[in-house]
C-alpha positions in Angstrom: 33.5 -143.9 -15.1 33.9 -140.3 -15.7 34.5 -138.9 -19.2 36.5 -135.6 -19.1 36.9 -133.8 -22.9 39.7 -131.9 -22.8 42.6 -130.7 -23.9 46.7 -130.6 -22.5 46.5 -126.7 -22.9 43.5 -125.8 -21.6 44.4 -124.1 -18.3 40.8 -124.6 -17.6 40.7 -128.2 -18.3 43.8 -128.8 -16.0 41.6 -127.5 -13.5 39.1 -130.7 -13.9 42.6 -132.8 -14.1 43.7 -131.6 -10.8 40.7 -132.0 -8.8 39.9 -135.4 -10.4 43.7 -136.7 -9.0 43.1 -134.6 -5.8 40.1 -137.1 -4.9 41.4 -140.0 -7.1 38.4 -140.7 -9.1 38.2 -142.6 -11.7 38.1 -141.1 -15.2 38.8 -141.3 -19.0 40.6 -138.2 -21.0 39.0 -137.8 -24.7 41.2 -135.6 -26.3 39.5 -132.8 -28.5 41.7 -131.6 -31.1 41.5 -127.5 -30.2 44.4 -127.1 -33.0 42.5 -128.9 -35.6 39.1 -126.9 -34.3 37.6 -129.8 -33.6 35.7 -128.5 -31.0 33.7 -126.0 -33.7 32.8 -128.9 -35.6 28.9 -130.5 -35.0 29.8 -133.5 -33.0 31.7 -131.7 -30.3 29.4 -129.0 -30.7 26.4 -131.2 -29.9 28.1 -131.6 -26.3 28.7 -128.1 -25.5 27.3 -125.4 -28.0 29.9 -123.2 -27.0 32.5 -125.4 -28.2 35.0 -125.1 -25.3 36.5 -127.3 -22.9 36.4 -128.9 -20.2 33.4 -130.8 -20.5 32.4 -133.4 -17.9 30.1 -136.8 -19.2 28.9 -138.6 -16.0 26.8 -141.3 -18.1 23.7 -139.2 -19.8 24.6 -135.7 -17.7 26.8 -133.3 -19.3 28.7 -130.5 -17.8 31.0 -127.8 -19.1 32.9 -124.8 -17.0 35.6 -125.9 -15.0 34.4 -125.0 -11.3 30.5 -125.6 -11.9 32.2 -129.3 -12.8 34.3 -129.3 -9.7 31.4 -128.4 -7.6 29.7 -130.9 -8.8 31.9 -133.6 -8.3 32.4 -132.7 -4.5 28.8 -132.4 -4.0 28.1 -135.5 -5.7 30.8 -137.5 -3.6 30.3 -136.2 -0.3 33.4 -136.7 1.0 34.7 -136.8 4.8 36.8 -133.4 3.9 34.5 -131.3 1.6 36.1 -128.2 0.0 33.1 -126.2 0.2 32.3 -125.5 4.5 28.7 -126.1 5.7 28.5 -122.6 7.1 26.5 -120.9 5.0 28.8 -117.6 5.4 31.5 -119.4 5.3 30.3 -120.5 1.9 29.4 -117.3 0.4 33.0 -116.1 0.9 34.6 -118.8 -0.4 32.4 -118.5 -3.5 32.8 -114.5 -3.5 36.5 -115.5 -3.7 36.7 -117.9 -6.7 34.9 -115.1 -8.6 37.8 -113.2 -7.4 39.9 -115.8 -8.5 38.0 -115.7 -12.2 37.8 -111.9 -12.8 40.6 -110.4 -11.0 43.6 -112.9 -12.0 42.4 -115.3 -14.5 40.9 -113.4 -17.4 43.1 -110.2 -16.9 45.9 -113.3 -17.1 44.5 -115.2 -19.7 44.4 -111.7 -22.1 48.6 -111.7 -21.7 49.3 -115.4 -21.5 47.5 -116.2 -24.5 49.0 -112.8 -26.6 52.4 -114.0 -25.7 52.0 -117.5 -26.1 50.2 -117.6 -29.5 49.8 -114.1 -30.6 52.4 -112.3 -33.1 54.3 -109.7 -31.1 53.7 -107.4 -33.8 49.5 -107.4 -33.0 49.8 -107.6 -29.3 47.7 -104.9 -28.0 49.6 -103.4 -25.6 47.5 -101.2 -23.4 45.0 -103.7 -23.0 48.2 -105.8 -21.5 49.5 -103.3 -19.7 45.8 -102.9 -17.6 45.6 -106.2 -17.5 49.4 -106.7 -15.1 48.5 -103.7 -13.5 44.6 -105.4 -12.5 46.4 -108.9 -11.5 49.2 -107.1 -9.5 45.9 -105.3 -7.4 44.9 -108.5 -6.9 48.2 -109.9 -5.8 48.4 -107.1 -2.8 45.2 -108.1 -1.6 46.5 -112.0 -1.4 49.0 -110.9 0.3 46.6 -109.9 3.1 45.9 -113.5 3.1 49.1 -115.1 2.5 51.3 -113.3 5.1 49.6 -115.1 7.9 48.2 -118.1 6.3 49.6 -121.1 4.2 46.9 -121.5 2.0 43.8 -119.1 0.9 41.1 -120.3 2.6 40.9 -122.8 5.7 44.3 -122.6 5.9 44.6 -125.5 3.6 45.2 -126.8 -0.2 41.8 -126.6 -1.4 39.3 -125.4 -3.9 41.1 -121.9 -4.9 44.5 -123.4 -5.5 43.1 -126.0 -8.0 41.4 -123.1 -9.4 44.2 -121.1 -9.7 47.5 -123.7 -10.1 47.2 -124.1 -14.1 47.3 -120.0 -14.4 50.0 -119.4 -11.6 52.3 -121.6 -13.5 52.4 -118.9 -15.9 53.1 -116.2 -13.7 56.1 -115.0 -15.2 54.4 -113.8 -18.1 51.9 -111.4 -16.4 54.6 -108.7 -16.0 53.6 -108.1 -12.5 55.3 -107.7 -9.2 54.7 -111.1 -7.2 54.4 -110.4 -3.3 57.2 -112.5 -1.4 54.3 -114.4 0.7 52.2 -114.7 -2.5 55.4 -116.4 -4.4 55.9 -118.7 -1.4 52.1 -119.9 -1.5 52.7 -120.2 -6.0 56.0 -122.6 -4.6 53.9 -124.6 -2.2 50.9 -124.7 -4.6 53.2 -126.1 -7.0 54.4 -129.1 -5.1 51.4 -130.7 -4.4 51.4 -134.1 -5.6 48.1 -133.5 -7.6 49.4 -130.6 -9.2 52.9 -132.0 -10.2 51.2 -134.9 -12.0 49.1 -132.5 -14.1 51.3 -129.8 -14.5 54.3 -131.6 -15.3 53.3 -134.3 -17.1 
């Protein structure tokens, strides 16, 4: 059985969570204490070096980053539906747009989610905020492209880049940024899937 470390506000960790119920493996939650800094203490350490979570244990292999894990997983499995097409250009634009995904609307998020969420209002650093909605409401015109003729990002269907992105669009109203109407349709559907809802609102 899988061992996930992780912890219940790690948007990145929910990633691992959502995929793991998307494919319904099998898997054990160890809970590292992030409050308590237990991952900058030696044993955690010892796992991943950079003392961050998620990190995967299949047996003796050890994995941390949330999408390197999930890419693991669905090659490992090789399921019937894979996530990832065989087309090789196919592939490279589906990967082109997770590092979308990463720079363009997670870390600009991250930098206002996490000042507003755990950060005195007082020490905010407000330009750096400001860029920040302005970078993730770029981004959100060019889903829009996407989203005002397809359901889903890529394929047409719930896949890779909604796990990806469902534990940071759930915060959405915190990024100060004007949300497309077929963009907050696609955050609504996103938001129902069954995986999702059991992670998300558990």
């Amino acid at each position: 059985m899988y061992e996930l470390y992780s912890h219940p506000n790690s948007t990145y960790s929910k990633r691992v969570h959502i995929y793991l119920k998307f494919r319904n493996l099998e898997y054990e939650t160890i809970h590292v204490a992030l409050d308590k800094l237990e991952n900058r203490k030696k044993p955690f350490l010892a796992i991943n070096p950079y003392g961050k979570v998620p990190v995967l244990r299949d047996h003796e292999f050890v994995l941390s980053e949330s999408s390197a894990i999930i890419r693991y997983l669905e090659e490992k499995h090789g399921f019937d539906n894979p996530l990832f097409p065989e087309d090789l250009q196919k592939r490279a634009i589906l990967n082109q747009m997770i590092n979308q995904c990463e720079s363009e609307f997670c870390f600009p998020g991250s930098v206002i989610y996490f000042a507003k969420k755990f950060v005195p209002e007082e020490n905010w650093e407000p330009k750096r905020m400001k860029d920040s909605s302005k970078r993730i409401g770029r981004h959100f015109d060019v889903l829009e492209t996407i989203l005002s003729k397809e359901q889903y990002l890529f394929g047409n269907q719930f896949g890779i880049l909604e796990i990806l992105y469902a534990p940071f669009i759930e915060n959405v109203g915190m990024m100060d940024s004007k949300v497309p109407n077929s963009v907050e349709e696609w955050i609504t559907r996103v938001m129902e899937e069954p995986a999702v809802k059991q992670v998300l609102k558990s």
